[in-house]
C-alpha positions in Angstrom: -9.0 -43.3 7.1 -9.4 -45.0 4.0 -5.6 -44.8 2.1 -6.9 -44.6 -1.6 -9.1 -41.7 -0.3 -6.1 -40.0 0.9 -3.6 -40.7 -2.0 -6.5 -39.4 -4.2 -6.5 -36.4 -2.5 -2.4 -35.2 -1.7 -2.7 -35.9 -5.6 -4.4 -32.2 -5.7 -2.3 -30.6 -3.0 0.3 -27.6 -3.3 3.1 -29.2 -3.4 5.2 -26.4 -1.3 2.2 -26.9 1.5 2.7 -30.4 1.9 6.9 -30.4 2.0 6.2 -28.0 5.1 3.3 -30.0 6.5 5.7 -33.4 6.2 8.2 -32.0 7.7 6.1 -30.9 11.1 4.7 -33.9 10.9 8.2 -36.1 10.6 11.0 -33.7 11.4 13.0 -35.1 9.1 15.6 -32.5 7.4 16.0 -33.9 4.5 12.6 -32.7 3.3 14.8 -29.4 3.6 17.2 -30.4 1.0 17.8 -29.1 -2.2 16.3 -32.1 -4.0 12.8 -30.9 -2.4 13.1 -26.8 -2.3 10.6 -25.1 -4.4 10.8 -22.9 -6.7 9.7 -18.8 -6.0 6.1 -18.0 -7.3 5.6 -16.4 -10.4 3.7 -13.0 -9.8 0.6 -13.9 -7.4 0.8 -17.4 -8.5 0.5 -20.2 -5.4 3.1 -22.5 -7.6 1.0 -25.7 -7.4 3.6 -28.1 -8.4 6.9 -25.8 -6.8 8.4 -26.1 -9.8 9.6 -29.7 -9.3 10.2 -32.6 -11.5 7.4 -34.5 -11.5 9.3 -37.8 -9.6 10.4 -35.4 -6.7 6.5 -34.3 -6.5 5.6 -38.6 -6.4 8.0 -38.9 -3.8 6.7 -36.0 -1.8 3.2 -36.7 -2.2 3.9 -40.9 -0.7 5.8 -39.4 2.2 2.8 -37.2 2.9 0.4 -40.4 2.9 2.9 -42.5 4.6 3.4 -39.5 7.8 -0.4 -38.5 7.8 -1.3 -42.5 8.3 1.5 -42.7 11.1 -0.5 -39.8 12.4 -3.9 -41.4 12.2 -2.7 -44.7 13.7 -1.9 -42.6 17.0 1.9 -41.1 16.3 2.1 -37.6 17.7 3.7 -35.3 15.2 7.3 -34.4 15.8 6.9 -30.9 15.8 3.5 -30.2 17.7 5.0 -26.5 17.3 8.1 -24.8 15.8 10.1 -22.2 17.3 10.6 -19.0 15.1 13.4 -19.7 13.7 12.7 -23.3 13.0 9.1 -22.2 11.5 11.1 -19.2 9.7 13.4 -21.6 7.9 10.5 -23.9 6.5 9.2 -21.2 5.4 11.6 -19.3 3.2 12.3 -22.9 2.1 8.9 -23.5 0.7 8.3 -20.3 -0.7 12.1 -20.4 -2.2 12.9 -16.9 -2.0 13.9 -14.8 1.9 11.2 -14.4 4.1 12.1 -11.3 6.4 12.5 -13.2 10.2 9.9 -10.6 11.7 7.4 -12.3 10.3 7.7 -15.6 12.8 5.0 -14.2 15.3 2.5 -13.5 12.5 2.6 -17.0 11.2 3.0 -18.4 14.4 -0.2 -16.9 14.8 -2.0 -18.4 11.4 0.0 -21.7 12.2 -2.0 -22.1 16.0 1.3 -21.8 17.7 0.8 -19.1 19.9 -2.4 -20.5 21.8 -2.5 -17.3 24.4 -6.4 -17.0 25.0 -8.1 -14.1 24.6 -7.9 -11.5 26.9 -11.0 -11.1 28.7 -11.8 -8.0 31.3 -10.2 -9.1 34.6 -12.6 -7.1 36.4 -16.5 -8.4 36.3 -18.1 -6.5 33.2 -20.6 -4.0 35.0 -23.9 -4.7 33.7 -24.9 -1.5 32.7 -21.7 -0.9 30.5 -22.7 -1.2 26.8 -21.0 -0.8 23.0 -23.0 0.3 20.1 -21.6 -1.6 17.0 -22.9 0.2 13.3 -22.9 -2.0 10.6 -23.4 -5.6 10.5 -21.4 -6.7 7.5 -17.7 -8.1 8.8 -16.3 -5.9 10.7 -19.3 -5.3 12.4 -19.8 -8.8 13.2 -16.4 -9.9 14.0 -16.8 -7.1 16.4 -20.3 -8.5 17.7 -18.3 -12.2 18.2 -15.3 -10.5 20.2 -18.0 -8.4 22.5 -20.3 -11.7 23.5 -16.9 -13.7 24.2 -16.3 -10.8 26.5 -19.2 -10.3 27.9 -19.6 -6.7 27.0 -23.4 -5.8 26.1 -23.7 -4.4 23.1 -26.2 -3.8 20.3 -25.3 -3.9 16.3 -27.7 -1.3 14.4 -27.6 -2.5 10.4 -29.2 -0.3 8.1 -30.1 -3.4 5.0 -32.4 -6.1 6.3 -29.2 -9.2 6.1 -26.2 -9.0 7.1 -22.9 -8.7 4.6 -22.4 -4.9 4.0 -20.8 -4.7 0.7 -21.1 -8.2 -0.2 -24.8 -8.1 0.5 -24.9 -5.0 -1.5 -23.1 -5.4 -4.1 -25.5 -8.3 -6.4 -23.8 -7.1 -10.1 -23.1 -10.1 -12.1 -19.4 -11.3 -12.0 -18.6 -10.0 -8.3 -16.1 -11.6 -6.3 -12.8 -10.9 -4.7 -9.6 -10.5 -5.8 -7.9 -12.2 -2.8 -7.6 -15.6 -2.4 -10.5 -17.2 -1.1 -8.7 -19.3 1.9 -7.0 -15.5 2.6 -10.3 -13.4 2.4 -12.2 -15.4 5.6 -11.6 -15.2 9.2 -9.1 -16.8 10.7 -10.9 -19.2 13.1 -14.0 -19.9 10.8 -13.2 -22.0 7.9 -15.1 -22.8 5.0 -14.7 -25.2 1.9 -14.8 -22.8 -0.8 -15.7 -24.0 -3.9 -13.5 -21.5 -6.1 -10.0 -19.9 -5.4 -11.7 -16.6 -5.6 -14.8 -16.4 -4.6 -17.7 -15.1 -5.9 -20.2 -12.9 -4.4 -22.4 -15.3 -3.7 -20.6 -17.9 -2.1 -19.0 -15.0 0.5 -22.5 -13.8 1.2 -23.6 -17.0 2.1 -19.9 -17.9 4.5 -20.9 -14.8 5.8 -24.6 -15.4 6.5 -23.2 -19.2 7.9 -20.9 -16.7 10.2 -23.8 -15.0 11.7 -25.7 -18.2 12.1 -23.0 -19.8 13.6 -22.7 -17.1 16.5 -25.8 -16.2 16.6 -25.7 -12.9 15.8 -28.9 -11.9 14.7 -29.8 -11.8 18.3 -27.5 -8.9 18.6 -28.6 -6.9 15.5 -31.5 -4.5 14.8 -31.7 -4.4 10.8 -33.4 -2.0 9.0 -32.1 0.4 11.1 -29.9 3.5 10.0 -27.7 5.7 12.2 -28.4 9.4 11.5 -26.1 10.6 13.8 -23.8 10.1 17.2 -23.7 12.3 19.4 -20.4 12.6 22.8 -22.3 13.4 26.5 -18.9 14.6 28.3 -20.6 14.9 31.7 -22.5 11.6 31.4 -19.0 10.1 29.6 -21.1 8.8 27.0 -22.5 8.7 23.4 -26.1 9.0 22.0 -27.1 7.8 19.1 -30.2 8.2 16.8 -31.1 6.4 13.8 -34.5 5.5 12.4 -36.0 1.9 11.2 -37.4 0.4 8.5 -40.7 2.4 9.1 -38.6 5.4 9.6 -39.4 5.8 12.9 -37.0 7.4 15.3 -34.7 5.2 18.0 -32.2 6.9 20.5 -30.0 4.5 22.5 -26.9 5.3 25.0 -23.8 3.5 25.1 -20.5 4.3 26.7 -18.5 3.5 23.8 -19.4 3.3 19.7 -17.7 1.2 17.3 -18.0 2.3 13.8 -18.1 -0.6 11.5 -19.8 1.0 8.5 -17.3 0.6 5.9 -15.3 2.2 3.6 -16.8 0.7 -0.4 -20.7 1.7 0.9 -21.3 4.9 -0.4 -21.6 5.2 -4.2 -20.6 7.5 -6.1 -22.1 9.0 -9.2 -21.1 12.1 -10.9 -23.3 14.5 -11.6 -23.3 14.8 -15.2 -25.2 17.3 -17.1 -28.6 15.5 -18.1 -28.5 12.4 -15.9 -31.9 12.8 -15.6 -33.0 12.9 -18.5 -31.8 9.0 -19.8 -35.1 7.4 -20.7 -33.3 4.0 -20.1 -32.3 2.5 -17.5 -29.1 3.8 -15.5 -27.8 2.6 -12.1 -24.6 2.7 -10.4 -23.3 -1.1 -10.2 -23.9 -1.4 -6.2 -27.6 -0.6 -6.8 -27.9 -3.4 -9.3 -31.8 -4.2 -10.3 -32.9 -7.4 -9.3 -35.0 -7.4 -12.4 -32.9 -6.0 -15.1 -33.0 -8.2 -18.3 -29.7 -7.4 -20.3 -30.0 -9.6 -23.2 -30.3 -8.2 -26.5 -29.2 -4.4 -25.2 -27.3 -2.0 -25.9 -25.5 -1.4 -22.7 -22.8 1.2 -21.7 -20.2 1.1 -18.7 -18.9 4.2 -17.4 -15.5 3.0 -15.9 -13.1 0.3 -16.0 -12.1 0.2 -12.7 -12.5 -3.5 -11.0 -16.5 -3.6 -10.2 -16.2 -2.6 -14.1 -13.7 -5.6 -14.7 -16.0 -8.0 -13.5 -19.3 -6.7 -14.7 -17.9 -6.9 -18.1 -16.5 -10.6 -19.3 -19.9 -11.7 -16.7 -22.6 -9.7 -19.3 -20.5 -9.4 -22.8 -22.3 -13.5 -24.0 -26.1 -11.5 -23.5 -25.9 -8.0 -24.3 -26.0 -6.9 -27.8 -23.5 -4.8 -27.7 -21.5 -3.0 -25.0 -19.4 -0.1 -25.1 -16.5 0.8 -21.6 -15.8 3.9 -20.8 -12.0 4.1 -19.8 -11.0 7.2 -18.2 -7.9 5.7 -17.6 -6.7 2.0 -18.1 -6.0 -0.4 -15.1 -2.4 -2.8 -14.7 -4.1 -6.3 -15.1 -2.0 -9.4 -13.3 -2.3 -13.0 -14.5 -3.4 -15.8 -12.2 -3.3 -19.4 -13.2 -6.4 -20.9 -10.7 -8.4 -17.1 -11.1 -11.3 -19.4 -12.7 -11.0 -23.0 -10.9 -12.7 -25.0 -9.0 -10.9 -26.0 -5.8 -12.5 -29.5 -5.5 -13.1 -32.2 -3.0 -10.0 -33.6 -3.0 -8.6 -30.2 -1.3 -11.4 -29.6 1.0 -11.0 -33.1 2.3 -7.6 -31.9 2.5 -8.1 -29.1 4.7 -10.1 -31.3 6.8 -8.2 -34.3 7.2 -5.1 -33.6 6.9 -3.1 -32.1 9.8 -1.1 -28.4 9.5 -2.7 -28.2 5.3 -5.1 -25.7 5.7 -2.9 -23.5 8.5 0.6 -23.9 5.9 -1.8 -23.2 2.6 -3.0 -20.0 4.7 0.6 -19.1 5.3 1.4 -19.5 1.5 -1.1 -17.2 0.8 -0.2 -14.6 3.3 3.3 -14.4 2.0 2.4 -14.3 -1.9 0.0 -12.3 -1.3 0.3 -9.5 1.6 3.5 -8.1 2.1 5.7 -9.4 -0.3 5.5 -6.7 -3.0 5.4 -4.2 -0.4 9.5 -3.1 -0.4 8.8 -2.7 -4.2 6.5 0.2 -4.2 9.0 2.5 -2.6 10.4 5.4 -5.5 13.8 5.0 -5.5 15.3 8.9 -5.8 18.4 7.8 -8.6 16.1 5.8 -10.8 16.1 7.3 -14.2 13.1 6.9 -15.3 10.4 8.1 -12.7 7.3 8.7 -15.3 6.8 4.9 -16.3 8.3 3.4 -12.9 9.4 3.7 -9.4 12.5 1.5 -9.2 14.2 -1.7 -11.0 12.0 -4.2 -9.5 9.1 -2.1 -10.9 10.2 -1.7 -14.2 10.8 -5.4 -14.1 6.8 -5.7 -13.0 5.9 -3.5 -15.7 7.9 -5.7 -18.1 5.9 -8.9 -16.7 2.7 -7.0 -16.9 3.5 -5.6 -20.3 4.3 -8.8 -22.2 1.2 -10.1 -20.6 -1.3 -7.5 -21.8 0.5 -7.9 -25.9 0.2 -11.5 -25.4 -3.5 -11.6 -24.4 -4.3 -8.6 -26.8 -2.2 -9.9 -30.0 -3.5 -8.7 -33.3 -5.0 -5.6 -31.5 -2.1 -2.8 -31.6 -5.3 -0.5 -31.0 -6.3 -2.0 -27.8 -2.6 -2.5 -27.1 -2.5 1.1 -27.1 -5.7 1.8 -25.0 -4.9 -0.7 -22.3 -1.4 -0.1 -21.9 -0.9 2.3 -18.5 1.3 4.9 -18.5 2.0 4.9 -14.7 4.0 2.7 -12.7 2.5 -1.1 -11.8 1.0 -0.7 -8.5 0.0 3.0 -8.9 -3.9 1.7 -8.6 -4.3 -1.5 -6.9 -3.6 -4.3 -9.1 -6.7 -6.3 -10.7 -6.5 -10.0 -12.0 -7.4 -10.7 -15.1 -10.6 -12.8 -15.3 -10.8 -12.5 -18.7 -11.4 -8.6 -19.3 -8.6 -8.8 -22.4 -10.2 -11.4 -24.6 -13.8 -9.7 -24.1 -12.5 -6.3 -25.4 -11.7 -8.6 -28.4 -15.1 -9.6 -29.2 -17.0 -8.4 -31.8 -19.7 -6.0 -30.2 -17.4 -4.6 -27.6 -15.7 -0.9 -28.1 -12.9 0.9 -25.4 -13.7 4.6 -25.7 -10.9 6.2 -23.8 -12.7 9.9 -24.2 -14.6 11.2 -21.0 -18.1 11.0 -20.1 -19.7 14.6 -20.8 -23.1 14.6 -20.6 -26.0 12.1 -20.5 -28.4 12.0 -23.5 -32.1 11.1 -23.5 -31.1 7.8 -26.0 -27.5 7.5 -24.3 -24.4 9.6 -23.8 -21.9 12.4 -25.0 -18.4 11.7 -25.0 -15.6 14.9 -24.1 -15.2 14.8 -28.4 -18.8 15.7 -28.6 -19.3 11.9 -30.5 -23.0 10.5 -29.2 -23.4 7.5 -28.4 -27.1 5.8 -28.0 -27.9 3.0 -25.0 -30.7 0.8 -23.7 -28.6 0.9 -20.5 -26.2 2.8 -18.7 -23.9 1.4 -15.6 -22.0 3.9 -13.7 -19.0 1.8 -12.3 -18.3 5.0 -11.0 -16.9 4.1 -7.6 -17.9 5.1 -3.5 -17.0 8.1 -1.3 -13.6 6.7 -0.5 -12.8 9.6 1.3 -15.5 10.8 2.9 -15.5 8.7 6.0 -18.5 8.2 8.4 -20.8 9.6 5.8 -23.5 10.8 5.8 -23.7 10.0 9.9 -23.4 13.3 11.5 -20.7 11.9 15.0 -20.4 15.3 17.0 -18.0 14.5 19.6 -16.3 16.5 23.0 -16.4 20.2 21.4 -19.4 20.1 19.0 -17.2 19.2 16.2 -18.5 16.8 13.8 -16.0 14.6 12.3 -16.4 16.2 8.9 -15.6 19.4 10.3 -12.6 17.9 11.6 -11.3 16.5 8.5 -12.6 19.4 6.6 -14.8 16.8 4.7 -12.1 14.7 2.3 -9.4 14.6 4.7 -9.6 12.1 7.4 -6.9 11.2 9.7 -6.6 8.6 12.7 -4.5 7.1 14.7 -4.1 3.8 13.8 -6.6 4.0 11.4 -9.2 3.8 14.6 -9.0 7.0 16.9 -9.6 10.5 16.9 -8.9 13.2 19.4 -12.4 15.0 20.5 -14.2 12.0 20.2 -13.4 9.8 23.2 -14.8 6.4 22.9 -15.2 6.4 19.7 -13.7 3.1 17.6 -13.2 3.4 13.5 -12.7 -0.1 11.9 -12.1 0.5 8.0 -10.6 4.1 9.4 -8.3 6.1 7.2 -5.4 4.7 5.7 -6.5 1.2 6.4 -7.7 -0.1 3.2 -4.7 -2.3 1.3 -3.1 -0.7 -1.7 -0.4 -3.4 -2.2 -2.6 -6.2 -1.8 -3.8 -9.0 1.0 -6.9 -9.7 2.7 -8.4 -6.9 4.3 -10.2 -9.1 6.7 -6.8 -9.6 8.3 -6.4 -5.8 9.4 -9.9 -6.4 10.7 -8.9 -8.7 12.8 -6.2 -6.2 13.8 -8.6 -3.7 14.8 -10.5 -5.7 16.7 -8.3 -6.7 18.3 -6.7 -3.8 19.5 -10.4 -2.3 19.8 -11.2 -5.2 22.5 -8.1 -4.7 24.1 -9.1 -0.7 24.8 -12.5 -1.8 26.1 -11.2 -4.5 28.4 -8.2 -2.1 29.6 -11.5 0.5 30.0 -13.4 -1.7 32.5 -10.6 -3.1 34.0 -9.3 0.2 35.4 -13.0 1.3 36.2 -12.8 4.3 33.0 -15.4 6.9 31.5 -13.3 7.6 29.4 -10.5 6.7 27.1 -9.1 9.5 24.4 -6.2 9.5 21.8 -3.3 11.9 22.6 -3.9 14.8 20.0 0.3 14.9 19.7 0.1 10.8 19.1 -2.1 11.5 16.6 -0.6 14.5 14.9 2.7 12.3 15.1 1.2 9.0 14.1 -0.5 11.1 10.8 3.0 13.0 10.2 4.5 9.3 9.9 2.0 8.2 7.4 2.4 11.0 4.9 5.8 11.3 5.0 5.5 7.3 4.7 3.4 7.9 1.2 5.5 11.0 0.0 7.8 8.4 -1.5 5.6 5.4 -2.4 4.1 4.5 -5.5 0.7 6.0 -4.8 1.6 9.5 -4.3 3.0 9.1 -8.1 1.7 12.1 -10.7 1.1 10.1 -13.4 -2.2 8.7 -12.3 -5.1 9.6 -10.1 -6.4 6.7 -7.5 -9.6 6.5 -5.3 -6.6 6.6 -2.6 -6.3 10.3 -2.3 -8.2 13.0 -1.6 -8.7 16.1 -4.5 -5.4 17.7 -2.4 -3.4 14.6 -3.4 -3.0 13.3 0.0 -3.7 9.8 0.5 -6.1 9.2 2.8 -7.3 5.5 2.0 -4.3 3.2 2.1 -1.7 2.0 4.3 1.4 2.4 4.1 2.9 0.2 6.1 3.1 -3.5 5.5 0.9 -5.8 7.0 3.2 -7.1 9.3 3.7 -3.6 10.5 0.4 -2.9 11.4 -0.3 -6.7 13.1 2.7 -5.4 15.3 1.4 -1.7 15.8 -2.2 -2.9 17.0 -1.5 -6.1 19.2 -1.8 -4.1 22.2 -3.5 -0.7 23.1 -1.3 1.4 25.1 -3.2 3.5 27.6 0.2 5.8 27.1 -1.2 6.9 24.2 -4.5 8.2 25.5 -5.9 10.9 28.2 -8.1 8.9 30.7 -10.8 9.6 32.7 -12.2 7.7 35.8 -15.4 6.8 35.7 -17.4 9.7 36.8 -20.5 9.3 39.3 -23.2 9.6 36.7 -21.0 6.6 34.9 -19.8 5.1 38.3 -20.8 0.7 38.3 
């Protein structure tokens, strides 16, 4: 290892990364002294420098070079591992603020501590036991990868002809995340992302690099939509029929389905009075045109929700003019590295340097997942409950506030439009990628009245003021809570899943099981998606997990069938609504894609992330009516 090489690159490091990456590597305990703590993050901020004097950050960043060439020349790092309460207490030190303790297992997890392989079917896997997966963008995937490493036969049906879902979907200019990008990828496939939030791109091309890597093509039939699934109780079995690209019909058996489809895969467009009509162009942003030509038009933007947030800024340089239509205004969060480039220095970094990428993953983890979480709870004494929850909100919306004057200064008009009047965290939060300073333009308008009608040259607002476009984006949104659809899944009794949950209103336990539909696996299930922030691939992860665990438990105790308790359920979905009845999201102030029309939340969790890593490390067969193997299903 060339020393200048290395020196050049600790020079970009996160400083709190590297104090808890020299200290596995030296063990030495006065890298855990005051001189050296960091400072606590500001907002969703990954502190770069931890707030230290810039001599204390020289020193820190020598030590690194020194340990890391002690390493290379053959010394074994002092701490190969660290106990939980050793890895707990470097890392409320580095992040400079409490850590609750029940996070150790978690990181341990991220760090590489707990090496526990697997767990594969004791039994042989019969060879006529098979798993349809549907959907091939991550969850499906990650799903595909767990089933091979099994041995489980299975076959993904995709509807689009790549794999990516959403991300392969979703082409409108500006897209991206709005999690870090080292904290929205799987855990044990790394990449060297080239921006801290990545754009759609990049993911759709880590993602394609995903498939390539596990050679999962071999596993997926593209083109190919499922219609509807269909539960055999005396064969113990589903059947499934979907048609391909030339919309001819398959049927295929399996013993157990695994519904990866998604939950942002639907869009949504309101049927406004003359939509037809529009003699320009009008699309809803997942069904962007690979054609469309926006410069020098006069474009509209029904929403301002975050597709809206991104298409915006990303189109304002080439359009003529373009006018947003607000129905209601989003809290907006600052983030120092939103736009930079993470560079080669850090990805050599990440490759060179022992414990960097697994501590950086860590960081993110805590600024990002669960550490708002205890905030978003309504406190019953707080006095005032129409513009926040509790103290620690009204401080966010104090942060938020000063933010959105500062960036909107000399505009007491947009100052007024942008400004929410509902607790911070009542939508998910959005980073700002410069949405403020584009409303200042010249050429850009906020209209905060409704959409009423479309027009032949444009649009109607709820005043009755006309409006006249070239084009017309509907950033309008999915069919958050309509799950599963339009698949028709008919399971024991002849119900269909959307008779079950009388259409808006899903339920499931964990998120991934039903009662009536035995065998049947929901990943991006009800109350699953992330409200107070994180990386959804991480509850993924969950769910497969636990998914794979089911299966394995299935073969190895020679089941047909395997079928959540309906009182687990009933008393799993009791749990989350009284959960939500005194969280942020269940506030009246504003409406959210997170509940249905009843005003039951039927999107988010509301548990921490932590909490649900705990809930789904293991499937307990307690929690389930079982059924062996019958004859026609006997291996």
């Amino acid at each position: 290892m060339d020393p200048a090489r290395l020196s050049r690159a600790v020079d970009a490091a996160n400083i709190p990364t590297l104090v808890a990456v020299l200290y596995q590597l030296t063990a030495d305990r006065r890298w855990l002294t005051e001189r050296y703590r960091p400072t606590r993050s500001r907002g969703m901020d990954d502190n770069m420098t931890g707030g230290l004097p810039d001599e204390v950050q020289d020193e820190i960043r020598a030590a690194t070079v020194d340990a890391v060439l002690e390493w290379i020349r053959g010394a074994a790092p002092a701490n190969e591992t660290l106990d939980l309460d050793e890895l707990m207490e470097v890392m409320e030190f580095t992040m400079g603020e409490p850590v609750p303790h029940e996070f150790g297992p978690m990181m341990s997890e991220v760090l590489g501590f707990d090496d526990t392989p697997a767990p594969r079917p004791r039994r042989e896997v019969p060879s006529d036991f098979s798993v349809v997966v549907i959907g091939a963008g991550i969850a499906g995937m990650l799903s595909s990868v767990r089933l091979t490493q099994a041995g489980i036969t299975h076959v993904v049906l995709e509807k689009n002809a790549n794999v990516g879902g959403s991300w392969w979907e979703n082409t409108y200019p500006g897209a991206g995340v709005d999690t870090p990008s080292y904290l929205y990828s799987l855990s044990f496939f790394q990449h060297p992302w080239s921006t801290h939030f990545g754009k759609r791109d990049e993911v759709q091309h880590y993602l394609e690099k995903f498939a390539d890597a596990y050679d999962l093509r071999s596993k997926i039939r593209f083109g190919t939509e499922v219609e509807s699934a269909i539960y055999n109780e005396a064969e113990q079995s589903w059947t499934i029929t979907a048609r391909d690209a030339e919309g001819s019909p398959i049927t295929l058996c399996a013993n157990a389905v695994i519904s990866a489809v998604g939950l942002l895969n639907r869009p949504k467009t309101p049927a406004l009075p003359g939509i037809e009509s529009f003699t320009g162009e009008l699309f809803h942003s997942a069904r962007w045109p690979s054609d469309i030509d926006l410069r020098g038009k006069r474009v509209a933007i029904v929403g301002a929700g975050a597709s809206a947030m991104q298409i915006g800024p990303a189109i304002a340089d080439a359009v003529d003019d373009l006018t947003i239509f607000q129905r209601s205004p989003q809290w907006i969060a600052p983030n120092d590295v939103y736009f930079s480039e993470v560079g080669d220095d850090v990805h050599w970094l990440m490759d060179h340097v022992p414990y960097y990428h697994e501590w950086y993953r860590v960081r993110l983890s805590w600024i990002f997942n669960d550490k708002v979480h205890p905030t978003l709870t309504v406190d019953p004494e707080w006095s005032e409950p129409r513009l926040s929850i509790n103290a620690t909100n009204h401080a966010h919306r104090g942060f938020y506030t000063r933010y959105l004057e500062d960036e909107l200064e000399g505009r007491p008009d947009l100052v007024d439009k942008c400004l929410p009047d509902y607790p911070p965290f009542g939508k998910r939060m959005l980073l700002d990628n410069g949405w403020y300073r584009m409303l200042k333009r010249p050429g850009v308008q906020l209209i905060t009245e409704g959409v009423a009608e479309i027009t032949p040259t444009g649009l109607k607002d709820a005043d009755g003021q006309e409006y006249e476009f070239d084009v017309i984006i509907m950033a309008t949104g999915f069919h958050t809570d309509r799950l599963l659809y339009p698949m028709d899944v008919i399971g024991r009794s002849g119900e269909t899943t959307r008779e079950a949950w009388a259409e808006h209103d899903a339920r499931a336990y964990l998120g991934v099981t039903v009662p009536d539909f035995p065998n049947l696996f929901i990943m991006t299930g009800p109350n699953t998606a992330l409200g107070h922030g994180g990386s959804f691939i991480t509850m993924l992860e969950c769910q497969v997990r636990y998914i794979m665990d089911a299966l394995e438990q299935m073969i190895d105790g020679d089941l047909g069938v395997i079928e959540c308790r309906r009182d687990v359920y009933d008393d799993y979905n009791r749990a989350v609504d009284n959960a939500h009845s005194t969280m942020v999201w269940t506030h009246p102030g504003m409406s959210n894609w997170y509940r249905n029309a009843d005003g039951r939340v039927v999107a988010v969790l509301p548990w921490r992330i932590i909490d649900y890593w705990t809930m789904t490390r293991h499937a307990d067969l307690a929690d389930y009516v079982t059924e062996t193997a019958s004859t026609a299903t006997q291996h």
